[in-house]
N, C-alpha and C positions, 0 to 999 in steps of 0.2 A: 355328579359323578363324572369324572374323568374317564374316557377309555385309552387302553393303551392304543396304537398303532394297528397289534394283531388285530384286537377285539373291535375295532370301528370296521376292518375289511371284511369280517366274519359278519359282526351285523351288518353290515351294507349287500353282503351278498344273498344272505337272507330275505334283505327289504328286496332285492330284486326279484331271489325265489316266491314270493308272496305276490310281489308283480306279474310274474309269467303267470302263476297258479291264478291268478285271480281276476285276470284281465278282463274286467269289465265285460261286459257282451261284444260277439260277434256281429255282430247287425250293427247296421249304422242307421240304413233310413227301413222303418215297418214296412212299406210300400214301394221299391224304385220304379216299379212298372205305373203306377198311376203319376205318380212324381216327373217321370221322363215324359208320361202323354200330356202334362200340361203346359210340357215347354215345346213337346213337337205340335202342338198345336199350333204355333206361332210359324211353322214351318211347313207353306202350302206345297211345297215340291215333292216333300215326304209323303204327301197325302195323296198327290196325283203321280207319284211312280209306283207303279203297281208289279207284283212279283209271284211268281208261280212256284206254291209248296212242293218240295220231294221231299222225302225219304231219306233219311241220313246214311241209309243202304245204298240209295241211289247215288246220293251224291257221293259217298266214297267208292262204291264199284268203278265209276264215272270217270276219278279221276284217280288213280291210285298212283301211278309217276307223277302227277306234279306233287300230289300231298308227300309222296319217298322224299323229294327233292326239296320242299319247302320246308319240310320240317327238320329235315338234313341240316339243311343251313340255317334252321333256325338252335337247332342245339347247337352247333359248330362256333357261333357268335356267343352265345350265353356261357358256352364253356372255356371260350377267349376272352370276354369280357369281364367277365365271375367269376375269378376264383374261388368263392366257396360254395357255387350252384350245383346242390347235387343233382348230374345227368341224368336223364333219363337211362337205364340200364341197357345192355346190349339186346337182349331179349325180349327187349319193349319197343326198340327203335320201329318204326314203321319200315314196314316192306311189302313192297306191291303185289307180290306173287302171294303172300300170306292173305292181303286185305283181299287179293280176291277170293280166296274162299273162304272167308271167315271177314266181310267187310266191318261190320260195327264192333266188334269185339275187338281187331285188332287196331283200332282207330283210338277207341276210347283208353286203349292201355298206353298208345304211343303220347300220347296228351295225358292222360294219366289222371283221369277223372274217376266218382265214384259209377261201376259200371252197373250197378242195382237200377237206375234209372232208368225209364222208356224213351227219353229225349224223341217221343213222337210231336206231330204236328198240332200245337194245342194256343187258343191266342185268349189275351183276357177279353171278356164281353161287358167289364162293369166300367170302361174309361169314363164314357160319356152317359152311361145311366148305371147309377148309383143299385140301381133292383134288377137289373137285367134278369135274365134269366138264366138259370146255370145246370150248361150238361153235365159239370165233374166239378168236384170237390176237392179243396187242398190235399186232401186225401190218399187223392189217385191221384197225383203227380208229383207224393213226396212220400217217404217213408218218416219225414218228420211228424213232431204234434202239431195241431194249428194253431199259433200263437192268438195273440190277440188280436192281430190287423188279418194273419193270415185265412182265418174261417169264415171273413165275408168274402174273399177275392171269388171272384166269378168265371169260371172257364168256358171253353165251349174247343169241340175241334174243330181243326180244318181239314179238308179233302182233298187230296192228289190233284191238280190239275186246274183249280179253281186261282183266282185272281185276291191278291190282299196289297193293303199300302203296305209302305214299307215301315211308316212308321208304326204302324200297329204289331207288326213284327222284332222292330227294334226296341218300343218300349216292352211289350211282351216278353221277350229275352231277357229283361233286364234285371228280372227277377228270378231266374233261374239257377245261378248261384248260392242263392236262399236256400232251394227247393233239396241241395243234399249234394249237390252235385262234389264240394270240396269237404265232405263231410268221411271220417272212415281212411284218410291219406298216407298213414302217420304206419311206422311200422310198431308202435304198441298202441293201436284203435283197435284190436282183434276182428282185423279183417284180413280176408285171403291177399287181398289186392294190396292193402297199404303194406304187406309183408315184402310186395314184390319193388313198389315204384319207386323205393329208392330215397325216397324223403328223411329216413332216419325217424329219430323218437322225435314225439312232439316236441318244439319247444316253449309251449305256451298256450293257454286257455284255458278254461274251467271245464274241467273234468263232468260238473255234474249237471252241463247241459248238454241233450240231445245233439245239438248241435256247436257245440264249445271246439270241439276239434279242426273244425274251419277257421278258428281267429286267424292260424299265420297267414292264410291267404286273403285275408279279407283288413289288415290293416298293416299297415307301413310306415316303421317306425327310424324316418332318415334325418331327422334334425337332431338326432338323442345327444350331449354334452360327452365328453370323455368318460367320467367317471361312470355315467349308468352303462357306455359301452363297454367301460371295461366290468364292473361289477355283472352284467349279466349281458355278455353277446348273445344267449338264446336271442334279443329283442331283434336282433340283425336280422335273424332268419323268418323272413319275412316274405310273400310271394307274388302280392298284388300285380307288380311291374312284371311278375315272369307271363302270369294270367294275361296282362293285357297283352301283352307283344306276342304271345302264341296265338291270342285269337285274330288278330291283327293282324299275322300271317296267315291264320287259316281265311280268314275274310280275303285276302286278296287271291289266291288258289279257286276262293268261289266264284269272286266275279270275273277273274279272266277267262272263266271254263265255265260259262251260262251257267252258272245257279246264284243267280241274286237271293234269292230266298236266305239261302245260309249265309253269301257274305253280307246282310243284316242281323241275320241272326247270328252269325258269330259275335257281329259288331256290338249287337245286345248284351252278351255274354261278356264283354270286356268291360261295358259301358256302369256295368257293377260293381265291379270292383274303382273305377274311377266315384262312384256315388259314395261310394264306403270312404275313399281317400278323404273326400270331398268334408267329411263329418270330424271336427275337430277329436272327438275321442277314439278317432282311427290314426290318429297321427301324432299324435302325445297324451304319455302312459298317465303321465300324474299333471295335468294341465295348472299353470299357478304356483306350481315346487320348483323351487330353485336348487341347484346343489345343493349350495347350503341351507337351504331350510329341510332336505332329503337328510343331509349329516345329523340334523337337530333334530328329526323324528327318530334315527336310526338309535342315536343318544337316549329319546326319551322312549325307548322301544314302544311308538307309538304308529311305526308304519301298516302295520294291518289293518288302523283304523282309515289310516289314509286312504289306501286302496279300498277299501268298503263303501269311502263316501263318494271316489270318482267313479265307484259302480252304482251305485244306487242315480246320481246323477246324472250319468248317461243314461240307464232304463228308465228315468223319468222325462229325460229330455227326447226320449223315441216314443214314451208314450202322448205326450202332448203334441209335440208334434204331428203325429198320423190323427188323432180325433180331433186337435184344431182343425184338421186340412178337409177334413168329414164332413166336420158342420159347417166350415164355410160354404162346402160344394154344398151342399143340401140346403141353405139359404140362397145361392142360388148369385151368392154377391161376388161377381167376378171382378169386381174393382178394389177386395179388399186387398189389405198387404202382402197379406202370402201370398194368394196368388200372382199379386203381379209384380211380385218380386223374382215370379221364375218368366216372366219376358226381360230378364236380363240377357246382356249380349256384350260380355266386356273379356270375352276369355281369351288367352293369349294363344296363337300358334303350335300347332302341335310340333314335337320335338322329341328327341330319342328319348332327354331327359326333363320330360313334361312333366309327369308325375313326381319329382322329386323336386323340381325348381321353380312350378309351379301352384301344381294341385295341393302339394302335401304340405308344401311353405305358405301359402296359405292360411291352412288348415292350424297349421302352429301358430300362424301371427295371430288368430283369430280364439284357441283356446283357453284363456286365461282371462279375458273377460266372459266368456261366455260360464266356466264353469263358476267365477261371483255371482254372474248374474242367479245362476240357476239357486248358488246360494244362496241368495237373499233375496228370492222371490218367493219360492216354491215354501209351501209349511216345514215347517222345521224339521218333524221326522223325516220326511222323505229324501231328505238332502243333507242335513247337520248331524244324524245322530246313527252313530258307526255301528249298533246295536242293533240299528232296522236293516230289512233284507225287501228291496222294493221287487225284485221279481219275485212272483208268485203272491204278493202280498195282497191281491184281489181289489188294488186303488186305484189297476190301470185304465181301465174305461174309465173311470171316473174326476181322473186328474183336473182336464180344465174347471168342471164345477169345485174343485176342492179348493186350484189356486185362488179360483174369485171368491170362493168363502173366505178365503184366510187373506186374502188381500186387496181385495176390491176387483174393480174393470180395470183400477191401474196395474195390477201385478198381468193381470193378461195383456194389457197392453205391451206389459215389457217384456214379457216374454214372446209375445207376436214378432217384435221386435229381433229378439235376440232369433229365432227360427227362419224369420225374413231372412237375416243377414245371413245363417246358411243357405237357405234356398237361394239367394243371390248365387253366391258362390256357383252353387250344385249346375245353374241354369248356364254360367259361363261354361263351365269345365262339360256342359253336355252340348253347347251349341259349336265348342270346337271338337268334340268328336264327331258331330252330324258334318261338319266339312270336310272331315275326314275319310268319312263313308261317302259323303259325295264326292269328292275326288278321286277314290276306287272304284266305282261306278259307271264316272263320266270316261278314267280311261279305260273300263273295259269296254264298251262302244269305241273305240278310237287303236292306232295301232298300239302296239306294245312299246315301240320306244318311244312312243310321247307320255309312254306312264314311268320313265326312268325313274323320274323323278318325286312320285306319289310315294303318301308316307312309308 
């Protein structure tokens, strides 16, 4: 069959509607916060700078003109830069005299996050023991469900005035993004908040997860070819890079104004969204699709299937991933691949435009083997046949033993392989944001204009 000209742009804009609608999962890695602790382990500086918990009350009472002033300029640039960055709204803008009698409420609307959350003092207790012991449950620090990785994580609080690494704070943060925070944004999520912040409609994620309303900010889609551009700009609207450079300005306000504590945990809070980049199905829609092989499904109206297989794909490639990482730590074999694939250290410089010429480039050179691979490792249903629905489908604890039934110690060896090589990646892109953090650190110790220069 032949299409006319009309009829190829009408299905083509369709295969993109089916794309936005269907985008794969929000999540990139099950775990970032145990993922970040086994590369900050490599990193004894983290371990011996230690920092004192406040209050998000405290620290915005504390500072209320510089946070006026850095966030001033931090929309001033995005709204120069961006032409299609919808601003934060006048009535959101941060103002000192408001923060102070109203400090977290008017903080968390200026930043524009979901404000249901207690963002109190809470750090994981299971890095280095696997059973620790746990005061609070995914639970009670998320109004989401507990996924699969999420219902062992291990919490505990901390106490005003008490001393923690830093790294324990920065990988702890790093998970927090998950927890709901970008969740609810959107001025049709029917919530009070997403009606006010200015984001417009969704443009993109599945509707029938919990947590589906997060995709635009949790992937970034900057390599995309002309035609998906033009067949679906929703893909544009995307918000990773806005995420990181806001807390990356909020991180420096902490540490020039004594609250180390937050500017690592801002730092955490960014270092999220760079993980998510970091995950080849956060950075290209149809990994392997060429235009023209996008035109030849649109022809054989077969894109719905497409998009079902690179979703199933990726919630298989999140689920082996996090129970590989399980059983390695629980055997105890620190010399195997994965793990020491995250004491990589080959990450490039940070830069205004890291994430896109970096992280996310990357990310694209790297997904089109990785989504064969998962083809033609993984059993057949869970990856080949457009029919099955791997979330919820009750095979995800149980993936690794399923690949080795169905393909030996070789199929897990390739796939150990193929998840190295993202952890590779992930370990780069998180040893140049710890330099980052270290270099806002070192010049808040030091005067102000020898930190001109800091990211």
């Amino acid at each position: 069959m032949v299409l006319s000209g009309h009829k190829l742009a009408h299905r083509l804009r369709l295969f993109a509607l089916l794309l936005l609608v269907n985008t794969a999962l929000a999540q990139a890695w099950s775990d970032h916060a145990t993922l970040g602790w086994l590369v900050l382990r490599e990193v004894p500086e983290l371990h011996s700078t230690l920092v004192t918990p406040r209050s998000l009350t405290d620290f915005v009472r504390e500072n209320t003109e510089a946070l006026e002033v850095a966030l001033a300029e931090h929309e001033s640039i995005w709204v120069r830069q961006y032409p299609d960055y919808p601003s934060v709204p006048q009535a959101l803008r941060f103002d000192s005299e408001s923060a102070k009698q109203s400090p977290v409420p008017t903080f968390l609307g200026a930043i524009r996050v979901n404000p249901t959350l207690g963002y109190g003092l809470i750090r994981r207790t299971d890095f280095e023991d696997l059973h620790a012991p746990s005061a609070m449950s995914f639970t009670e620090v998320s109004f989401l469900s507990a996924g699969d990785a999420a219902g062992s994580i291990r919490y505990a609080s901390l106490e005003e005035g008490m001393l923690v690494s830093a790294a324990v704070v920065l990988a702890s943060a790093s998970d927090e993004p998950d927890e709901g925070m970008d969740v609810g944004l959107f001025e049709d999520n029917g919530t009070v908040f997403g009606q006010s912040y200015g984001f417009g409609v969704q443009p993109f994620g599945n509707p029938n997860l919990d947590y589906g309303s997060q995709a635009p900010f949790h992937m970034g889609f900057f390599h995309l070819d002309s035609l998906t551009k033009w067949a679906q700009p929703g893909l544009l609207q995307t918000y990773p890079h806005y995420r990181v450079s806001l807390y990356l300005a909020l991180a420096r306000v902490a540490f020039d104004n004594d609250h180390a504590y937050w500017g690592w945990r801002f730092l955490g809070w960014a270092l999220h969204y760079i993980g998510d980049l970091s995950q080849p199905y956060h950075a290209e829609p149809l990994p392997g699709v060429s235009t023209l092989q996008a035109i030849w499904l649109v022809a054989q109206n077969k894109t719905d299937e497409a998009v079902q297989l690179v979703s199933n794909r990726h919630g298989v490639l999140e689920s082996y991933q996090y129970h590989r990482i399980q059983a390695v730590r629980r055997a105890g074999d620190a010399a195997h691949p994965l793990l020491s694939a995250l004491s990589s250290n080959e990450g490039a410089n940070y830069s205004a435009d890291w994430l896109e010429s970096a992280v996310t480039a990357r990310s694209v050179a790297a997904a089109a083997k990785l989504d064969a691979e998962l083809a033609g490792t993984v059993p057949n249903q869970f990856v080949n046949d457009p029919s099955f629905e791997w979330t919820g489908s009750g095979f995800e604890s149980d993936i690794v033993s399923l690949v080795e039934a169905s393909g030996g110690a070789a199929a897990v060896d390739r796939l150990d392989q193929v998840v190295s090589d993202q952890l590779r990646r992930f370990a780069d892109h998180l040893r140049t944001w710890v330099r980052v953090g270290q270099s806002l650190s070192d010049c808040a110790s030091m005067s102000s204009s020898s930190c001109s220069n800091s990211p």
